[in-house]
C-alpha positions as CSV (number, residue, x, y, z in Angstrom):
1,X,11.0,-15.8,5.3
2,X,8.4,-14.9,2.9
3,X,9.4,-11.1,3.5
4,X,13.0,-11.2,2.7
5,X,14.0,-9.3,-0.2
6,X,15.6,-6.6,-2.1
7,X,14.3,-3.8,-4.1
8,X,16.4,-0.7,-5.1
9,X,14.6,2.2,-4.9
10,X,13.9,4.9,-1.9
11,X,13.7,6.5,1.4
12,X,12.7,3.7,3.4
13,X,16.3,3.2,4.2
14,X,16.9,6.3,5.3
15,X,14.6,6.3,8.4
16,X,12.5,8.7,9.2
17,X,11.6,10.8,12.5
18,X,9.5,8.0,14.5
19,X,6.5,9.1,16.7
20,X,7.0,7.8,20.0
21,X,5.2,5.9,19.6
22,X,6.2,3.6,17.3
23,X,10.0,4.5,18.0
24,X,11.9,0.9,17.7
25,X,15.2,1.6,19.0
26,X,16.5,-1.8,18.7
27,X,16.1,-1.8,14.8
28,X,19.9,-1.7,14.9
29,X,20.1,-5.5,16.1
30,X,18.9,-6.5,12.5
31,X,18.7,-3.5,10.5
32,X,16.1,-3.8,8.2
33,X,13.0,-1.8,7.0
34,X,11.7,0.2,8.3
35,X,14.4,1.1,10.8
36,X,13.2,3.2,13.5
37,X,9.8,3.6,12.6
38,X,6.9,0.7,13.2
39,X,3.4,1.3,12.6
40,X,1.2,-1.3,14.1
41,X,-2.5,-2.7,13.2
42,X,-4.9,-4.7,15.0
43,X,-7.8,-7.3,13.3
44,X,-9.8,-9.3,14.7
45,X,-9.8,-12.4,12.7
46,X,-12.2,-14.8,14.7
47,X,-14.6,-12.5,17.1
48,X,-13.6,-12.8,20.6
49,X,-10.8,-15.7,20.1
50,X,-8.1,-14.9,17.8
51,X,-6.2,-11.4,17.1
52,X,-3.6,-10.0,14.5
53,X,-1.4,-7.7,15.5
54,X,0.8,-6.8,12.5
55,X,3.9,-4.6,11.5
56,X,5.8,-4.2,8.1
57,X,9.2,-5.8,7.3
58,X,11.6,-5.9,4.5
59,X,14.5,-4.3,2.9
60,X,14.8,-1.0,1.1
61,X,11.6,-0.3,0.0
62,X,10.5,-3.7,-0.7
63,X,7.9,-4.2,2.8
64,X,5.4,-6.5,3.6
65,X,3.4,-7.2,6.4
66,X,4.4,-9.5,9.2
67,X,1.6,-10.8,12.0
68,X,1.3,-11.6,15.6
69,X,-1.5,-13.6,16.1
70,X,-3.2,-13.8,19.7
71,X,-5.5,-16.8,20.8
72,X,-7.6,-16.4,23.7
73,X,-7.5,-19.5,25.9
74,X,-10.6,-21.4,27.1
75,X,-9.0,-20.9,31.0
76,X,-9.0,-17.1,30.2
77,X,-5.6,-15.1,29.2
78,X,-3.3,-15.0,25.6
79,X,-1.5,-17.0,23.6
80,X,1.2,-15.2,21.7
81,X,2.3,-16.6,17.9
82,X,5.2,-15.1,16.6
83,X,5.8,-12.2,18.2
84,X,6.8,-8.5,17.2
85,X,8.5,-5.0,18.6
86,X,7.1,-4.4,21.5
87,X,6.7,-0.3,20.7
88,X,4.5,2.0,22.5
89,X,2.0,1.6,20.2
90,X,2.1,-2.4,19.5
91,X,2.1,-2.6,24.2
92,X,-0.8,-0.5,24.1
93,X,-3.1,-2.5,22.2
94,X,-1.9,-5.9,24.0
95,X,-2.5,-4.3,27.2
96,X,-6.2,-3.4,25.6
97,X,-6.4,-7.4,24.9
98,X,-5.3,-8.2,28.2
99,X,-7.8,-6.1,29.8
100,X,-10.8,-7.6,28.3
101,X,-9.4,-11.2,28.0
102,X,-7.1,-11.9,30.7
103,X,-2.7,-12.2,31.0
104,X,-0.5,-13.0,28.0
105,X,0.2,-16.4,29.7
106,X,2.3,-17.8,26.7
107,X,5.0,-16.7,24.0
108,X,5.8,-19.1,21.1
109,X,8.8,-18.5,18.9
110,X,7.9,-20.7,15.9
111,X,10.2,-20.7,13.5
112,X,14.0,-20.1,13.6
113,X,14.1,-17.7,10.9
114,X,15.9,-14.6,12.2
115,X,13.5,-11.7,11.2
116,X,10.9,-13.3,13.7
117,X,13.3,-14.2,16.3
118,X,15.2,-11.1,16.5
119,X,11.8,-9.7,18.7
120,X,11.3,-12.6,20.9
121,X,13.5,-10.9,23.9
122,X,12.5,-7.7,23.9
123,X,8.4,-8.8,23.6
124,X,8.8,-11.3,26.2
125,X,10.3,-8.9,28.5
126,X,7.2,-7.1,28.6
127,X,5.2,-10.1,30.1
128,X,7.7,-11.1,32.8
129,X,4.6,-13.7,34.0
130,X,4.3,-15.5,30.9
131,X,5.7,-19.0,29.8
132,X,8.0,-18.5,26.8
133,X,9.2,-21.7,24.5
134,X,10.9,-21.2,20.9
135,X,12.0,-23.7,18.5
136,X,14.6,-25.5,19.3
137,X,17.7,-25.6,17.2
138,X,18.1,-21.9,16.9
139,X,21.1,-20.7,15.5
140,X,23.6,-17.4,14.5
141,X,26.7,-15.9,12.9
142,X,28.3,-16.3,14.5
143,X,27.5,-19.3,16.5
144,X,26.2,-17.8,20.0
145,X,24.2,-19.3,22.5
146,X,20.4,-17.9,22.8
147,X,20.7,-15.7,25.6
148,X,23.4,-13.9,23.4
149,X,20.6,-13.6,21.0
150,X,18.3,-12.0,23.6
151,X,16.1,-15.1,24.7
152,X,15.3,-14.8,28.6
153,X,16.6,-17.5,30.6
154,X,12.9,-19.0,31.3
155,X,13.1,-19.6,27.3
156,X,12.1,-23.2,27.1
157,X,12.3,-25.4,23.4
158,X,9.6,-26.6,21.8
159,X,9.0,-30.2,21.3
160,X,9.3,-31.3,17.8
161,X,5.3,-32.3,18.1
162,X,2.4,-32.5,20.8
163,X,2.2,-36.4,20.6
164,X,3.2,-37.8,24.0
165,X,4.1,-33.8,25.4
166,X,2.5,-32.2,28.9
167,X,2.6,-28.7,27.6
168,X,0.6,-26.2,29.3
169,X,-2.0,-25.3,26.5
170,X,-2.4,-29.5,25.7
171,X,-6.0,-29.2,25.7
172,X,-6.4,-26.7,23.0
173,X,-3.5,-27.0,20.9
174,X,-1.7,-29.8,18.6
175,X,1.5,-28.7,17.0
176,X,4.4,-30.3,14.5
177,X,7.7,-29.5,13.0
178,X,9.3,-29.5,9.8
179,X,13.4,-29.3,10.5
180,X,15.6,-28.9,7.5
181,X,19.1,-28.3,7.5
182,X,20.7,-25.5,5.2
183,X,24.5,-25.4,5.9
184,X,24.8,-22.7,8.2
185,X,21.8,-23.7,10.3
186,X,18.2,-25.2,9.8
187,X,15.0,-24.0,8.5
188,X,13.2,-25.1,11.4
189,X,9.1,-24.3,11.9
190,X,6.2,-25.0,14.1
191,X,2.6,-25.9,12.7
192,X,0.1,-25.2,15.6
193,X,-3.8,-26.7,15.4
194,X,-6.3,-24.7,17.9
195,X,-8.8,-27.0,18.5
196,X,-11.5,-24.6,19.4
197,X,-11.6,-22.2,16.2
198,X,-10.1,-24.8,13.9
199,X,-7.3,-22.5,13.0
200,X,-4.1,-23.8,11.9
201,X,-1.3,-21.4,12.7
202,X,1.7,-21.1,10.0
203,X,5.0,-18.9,10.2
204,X,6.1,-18.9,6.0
205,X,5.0,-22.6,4.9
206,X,1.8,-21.1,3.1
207,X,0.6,-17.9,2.1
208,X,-2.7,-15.9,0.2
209,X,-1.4,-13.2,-1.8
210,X,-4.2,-10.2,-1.2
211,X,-4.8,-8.0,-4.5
212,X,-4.6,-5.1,-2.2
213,X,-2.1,-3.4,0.4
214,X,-2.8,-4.3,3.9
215,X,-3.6,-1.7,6.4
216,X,-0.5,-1.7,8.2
217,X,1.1,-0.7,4.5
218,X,-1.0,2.2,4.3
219,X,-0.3,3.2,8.1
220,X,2.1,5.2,7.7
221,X,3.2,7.9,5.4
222,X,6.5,6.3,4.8
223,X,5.3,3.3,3.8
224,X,2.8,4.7,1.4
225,X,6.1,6.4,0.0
226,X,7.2,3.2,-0.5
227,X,4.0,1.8,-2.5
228,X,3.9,4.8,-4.6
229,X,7.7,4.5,-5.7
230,X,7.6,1.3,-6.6
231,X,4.0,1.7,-8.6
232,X,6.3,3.7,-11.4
233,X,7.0,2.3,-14.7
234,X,10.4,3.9,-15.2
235,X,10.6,7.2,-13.0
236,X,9.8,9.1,-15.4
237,X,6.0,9.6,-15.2
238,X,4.5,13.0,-13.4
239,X,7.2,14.1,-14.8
240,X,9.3,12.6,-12.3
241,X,7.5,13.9,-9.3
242,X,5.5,11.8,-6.8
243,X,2.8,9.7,-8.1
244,X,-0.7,10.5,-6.6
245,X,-1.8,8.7,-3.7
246,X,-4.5,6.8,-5.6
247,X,-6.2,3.8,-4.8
248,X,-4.5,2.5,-8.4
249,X,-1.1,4.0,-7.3
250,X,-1.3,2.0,-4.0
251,X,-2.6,-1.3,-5.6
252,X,0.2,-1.2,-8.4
253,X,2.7,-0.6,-5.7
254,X,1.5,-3.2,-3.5
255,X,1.6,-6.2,-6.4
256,X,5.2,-4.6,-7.7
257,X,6.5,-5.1,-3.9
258,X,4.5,-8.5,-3.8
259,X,6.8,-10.1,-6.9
260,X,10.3,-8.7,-5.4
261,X,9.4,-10.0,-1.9
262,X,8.3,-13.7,-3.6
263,X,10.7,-13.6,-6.3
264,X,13.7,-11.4,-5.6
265,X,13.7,-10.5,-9.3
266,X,10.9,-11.0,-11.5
267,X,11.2,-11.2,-14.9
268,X,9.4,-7.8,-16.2
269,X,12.0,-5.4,-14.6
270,X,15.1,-4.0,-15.1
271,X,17.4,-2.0,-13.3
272,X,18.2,1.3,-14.8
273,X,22.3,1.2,-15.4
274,X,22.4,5.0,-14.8
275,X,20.4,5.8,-12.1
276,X,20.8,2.3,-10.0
277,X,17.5,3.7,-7.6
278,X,15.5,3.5,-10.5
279,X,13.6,0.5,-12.3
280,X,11.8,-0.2,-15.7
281,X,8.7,-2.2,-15.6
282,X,7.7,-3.9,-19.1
283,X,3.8,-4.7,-19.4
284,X,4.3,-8.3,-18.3
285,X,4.4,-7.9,-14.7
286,X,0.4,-8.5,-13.8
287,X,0.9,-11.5,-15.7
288,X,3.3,-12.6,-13.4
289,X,1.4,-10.7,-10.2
290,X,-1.8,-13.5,-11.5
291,X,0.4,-16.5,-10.8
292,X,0.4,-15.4,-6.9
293,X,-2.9,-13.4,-6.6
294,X,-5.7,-14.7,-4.1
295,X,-4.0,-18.4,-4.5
296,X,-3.1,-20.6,-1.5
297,X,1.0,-20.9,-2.7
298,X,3.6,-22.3,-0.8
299,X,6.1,-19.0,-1.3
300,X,8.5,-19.4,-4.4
301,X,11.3,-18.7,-2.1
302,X,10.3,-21.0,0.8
303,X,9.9,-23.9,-2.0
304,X,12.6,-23.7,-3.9
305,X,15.4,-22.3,-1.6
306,X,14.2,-24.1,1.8
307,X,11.5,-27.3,0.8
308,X,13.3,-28.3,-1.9
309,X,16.2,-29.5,0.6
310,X,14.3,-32.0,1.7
311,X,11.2,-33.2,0.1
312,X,10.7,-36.2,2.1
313,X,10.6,-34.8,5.6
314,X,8.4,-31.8,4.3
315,X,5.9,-34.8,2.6
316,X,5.6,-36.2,6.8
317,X,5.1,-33.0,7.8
318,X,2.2,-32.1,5.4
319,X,0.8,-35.7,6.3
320,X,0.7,-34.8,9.6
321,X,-0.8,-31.2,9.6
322,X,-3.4,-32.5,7.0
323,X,-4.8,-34.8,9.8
324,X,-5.8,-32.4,11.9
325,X,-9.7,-31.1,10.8
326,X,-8.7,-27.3,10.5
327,X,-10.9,-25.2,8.5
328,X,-8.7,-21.9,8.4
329,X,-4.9,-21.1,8.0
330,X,-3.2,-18.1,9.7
331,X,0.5,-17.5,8.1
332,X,2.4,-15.0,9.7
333,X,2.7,-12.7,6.3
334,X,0.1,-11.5,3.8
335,X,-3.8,-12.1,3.6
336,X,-5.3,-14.6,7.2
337,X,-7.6,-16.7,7.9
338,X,-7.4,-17.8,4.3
339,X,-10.6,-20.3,4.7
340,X,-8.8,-23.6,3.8
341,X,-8.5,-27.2,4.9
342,X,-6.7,-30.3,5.0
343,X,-7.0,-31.2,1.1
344,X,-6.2,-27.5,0.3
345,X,-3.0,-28.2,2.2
346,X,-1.9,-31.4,0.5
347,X,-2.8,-29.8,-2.7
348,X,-0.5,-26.9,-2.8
349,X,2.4,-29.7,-1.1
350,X,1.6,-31.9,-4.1
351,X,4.6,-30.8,-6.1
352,X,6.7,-32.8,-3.5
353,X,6.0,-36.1,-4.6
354,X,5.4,-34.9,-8.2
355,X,2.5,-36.9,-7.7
356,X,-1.3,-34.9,-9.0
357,X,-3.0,-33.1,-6.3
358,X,-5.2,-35.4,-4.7
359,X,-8.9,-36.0,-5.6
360,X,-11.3,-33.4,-3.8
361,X,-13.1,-34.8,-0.3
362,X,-16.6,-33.7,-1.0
363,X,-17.6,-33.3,3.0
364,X,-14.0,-31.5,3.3
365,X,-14.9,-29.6,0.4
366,X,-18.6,-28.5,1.7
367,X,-17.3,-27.9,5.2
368,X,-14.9,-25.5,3.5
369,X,-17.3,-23.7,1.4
370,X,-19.4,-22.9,4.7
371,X,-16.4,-22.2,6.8
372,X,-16.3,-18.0,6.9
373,X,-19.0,-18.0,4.2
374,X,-16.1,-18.1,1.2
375,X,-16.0,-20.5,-1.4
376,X,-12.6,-23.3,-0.9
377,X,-9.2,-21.1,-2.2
378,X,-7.8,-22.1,-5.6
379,X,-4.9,-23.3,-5.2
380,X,-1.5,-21.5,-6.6
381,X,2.4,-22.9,-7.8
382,X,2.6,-22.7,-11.4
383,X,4.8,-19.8,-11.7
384,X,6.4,-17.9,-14.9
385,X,9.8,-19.4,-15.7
386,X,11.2,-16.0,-15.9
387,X,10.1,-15.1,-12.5
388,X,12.1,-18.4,-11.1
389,X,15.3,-18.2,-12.9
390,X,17.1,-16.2,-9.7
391,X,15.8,-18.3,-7.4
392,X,16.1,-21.3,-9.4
393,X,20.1,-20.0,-10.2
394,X,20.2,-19.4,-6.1
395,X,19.6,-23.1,-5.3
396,X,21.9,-24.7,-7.7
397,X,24.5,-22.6,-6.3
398,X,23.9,-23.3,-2.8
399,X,23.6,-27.0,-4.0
400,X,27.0,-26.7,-5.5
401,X,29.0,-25.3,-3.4
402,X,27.5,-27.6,-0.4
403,X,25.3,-25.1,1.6
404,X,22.2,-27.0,1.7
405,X,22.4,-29.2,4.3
406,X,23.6,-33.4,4.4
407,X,20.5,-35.3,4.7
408,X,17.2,-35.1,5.7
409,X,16.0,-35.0,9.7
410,X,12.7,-35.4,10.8
């Protein structure tokens, strides 16, 4: 997903003491950051209708965050996109929803990407009542069926789209799927439309790029560490002792993690040969941090390592998705709701038929500029050259040595 990637650098990997309550003991199942320890935050995006709940996720010290979001239900009772860990802390604030809205009465599995799918047992466990449904085609290595993979046994697929479906939230959602195979299983996610708020709900296919660290980065001490390691130009500032836990400290750390969790390795650092935890920044890296900032950007990894696999069935996908009048996007990592609509979403799919973005709608575009009293998002894809040459590198490869997939499937 858009989190995955590495960093070098710090204690992150060496987890720390956890409070109980945010103790994950089941960190082990897919061992990345951080471990043991997950802080969670809660944000009400749409007031009284729609919830983030959001943890951090990542390797080494490289974390971003990663987002639950909770719908409230005309009929009364939750919705549940994506979820997390069910810790003591991440329960407690879903039982605080479920007080003063109703039951989680549904758990949707999105996306078969393992970093979200690795919680989908263990959260569902805690809502024994509740309908669960995942995305179909979900896959392992080793090859294992999905109640080796934790899913409980009421785990029901997802239809590849609501057209002709009797699902049990019909009336208030439409959903879609993009399916594209990779060799060793598919890239396989789940566009949902909620009627009521207009809100179109995204696992990794879109993403705003905020200019600051989220809360949930700043939640915990550890994860501060992380921000205020990676903000160093060489290591060797202060010193060599801790940078200050300034508001510029946190920022710089926060767009240095952004670039290695979009890019794996952007062009303006290099590692240090003798001291391999250590990095040297050159003074290009907010150029390449203003190719991603505050844009509406289909993630350099997603497009060029996933959508690039299959351009065709990702253009009927985006034709599909774009019909539905939304007016704001919730992706499951970095800034939501990103006010945006249907043209905002062809736009940033444009590259895919190498065609021009399409000419503005006027109405769309007034609509938009109402919606959440924000102007309509620029829209983002023109990266540096030097920040794609990995990833770039990555998909020949994979193309090469036949790991992408044979064909298209809808």
């Amino acid at each position: 997903g858009a989190a995955g990637a590495a960093g070098g650098g710090v204690g992150a990997a060496a987890a720390p003491r956890a409070a109980p309550e945010r103790r994950w003991g089941l960190w082990p199942a897919l061992p990345l950051q951080p471990g043991g320890s997950r802080a969670t935050t809660l944000e009400e995006l749409v007031p009284g209708k729609i919830w983030a709940l959001e943890q951090l996720q990542g390797t080494l010290d490289v974390l971003v965050n990663s987002r639950m979001t909770v719908v409230k239900l005309q009929g009364g009772g939750l919705f549940c996109f994506c979820p997390l860990a069910p810790t003591q802390e991440l329960m407690g604030l879903m039982r605080g929803l479920e007080s003063a809205h109703g039951p989680v009465r549904h758990i949707v599995l999105p996306t078969t990407a393992v970093e979200h799918k690795v919680f989908l047992g263990p959260f569902a466990r805690q809502f024994p009542e509740a309908d669960v449904w995942a995305a179909p085609l979900q896959w392992s290595v080793p090859p294992l069926p999905n109640r080796f993979l934790g899913f409980p046994a009421r785990t029901q697929d997802l239809p590849a789209s609501s057209e002709g479906a009797d699902l049990p939230w019909g009336s208030e959602f439409e959903h879609a799927s993009v399916n594209i195979p990779l060799g060793i299983g598919p890239f396989y996610e789940v566009a949902f439309f909620h009627r009521p708020t207009g809100a179109l709900l995204v696992v990794d296919a879109v993403v705003r790029v905020p200019k600051d660290p989220p809360p949930v980065n700043l939640a915990a001490a550890e994860s501060v560490d992380c921000l205020l390691f990676r903000a160093r130009r060489d290591g060797q500032e202060n010193g060599g002792s801790p940078l200050e836990p300034s508001a510029g400290n946190l920022r710089t750390g926060w767009q240095k993690t952004v670039l290695f969790s979009l890019f794996f390795q952007p062009r303006s650092v290099k590692p240090v040969l003798s001291d391999p935890g250590f990095l040297v920044w050159d003074d290009t890296w907010e150029e390449s941090f203003a190719t991603v900032e505050d844009l509406l950007l289909v993630p350099p990894i997603v497009r060029t390592l996933v959508f690039s696999k299959g351009p065709g069935v990702v253009q009927a996908w985006v034709d599909t998705v774009a019909q539905w009048p939304f007016r704001k996007v919730i992706p499951a990592h970095f800034s939501a709701p990103i006010a945006a609509g249907p043209e905002d979403f062809r736009k940033v799919f444009a590259y895919v038929a190498g065609a021009p973005a399409p000419a503005p709608n006027l109405l769309d575009a007034l609509v938009g500029s109402l919606q959440l009293g924000a102007p309509r998002p620029k829209v983002g894809g023109k990266f540096l050259e030097g920040d794609m040459e990995l990833l770039r590198g990555i998909s020949s490869f994979v193309d090469s040595v036949g790991l992408s997939g044979s064909g298209e499937t809808s």
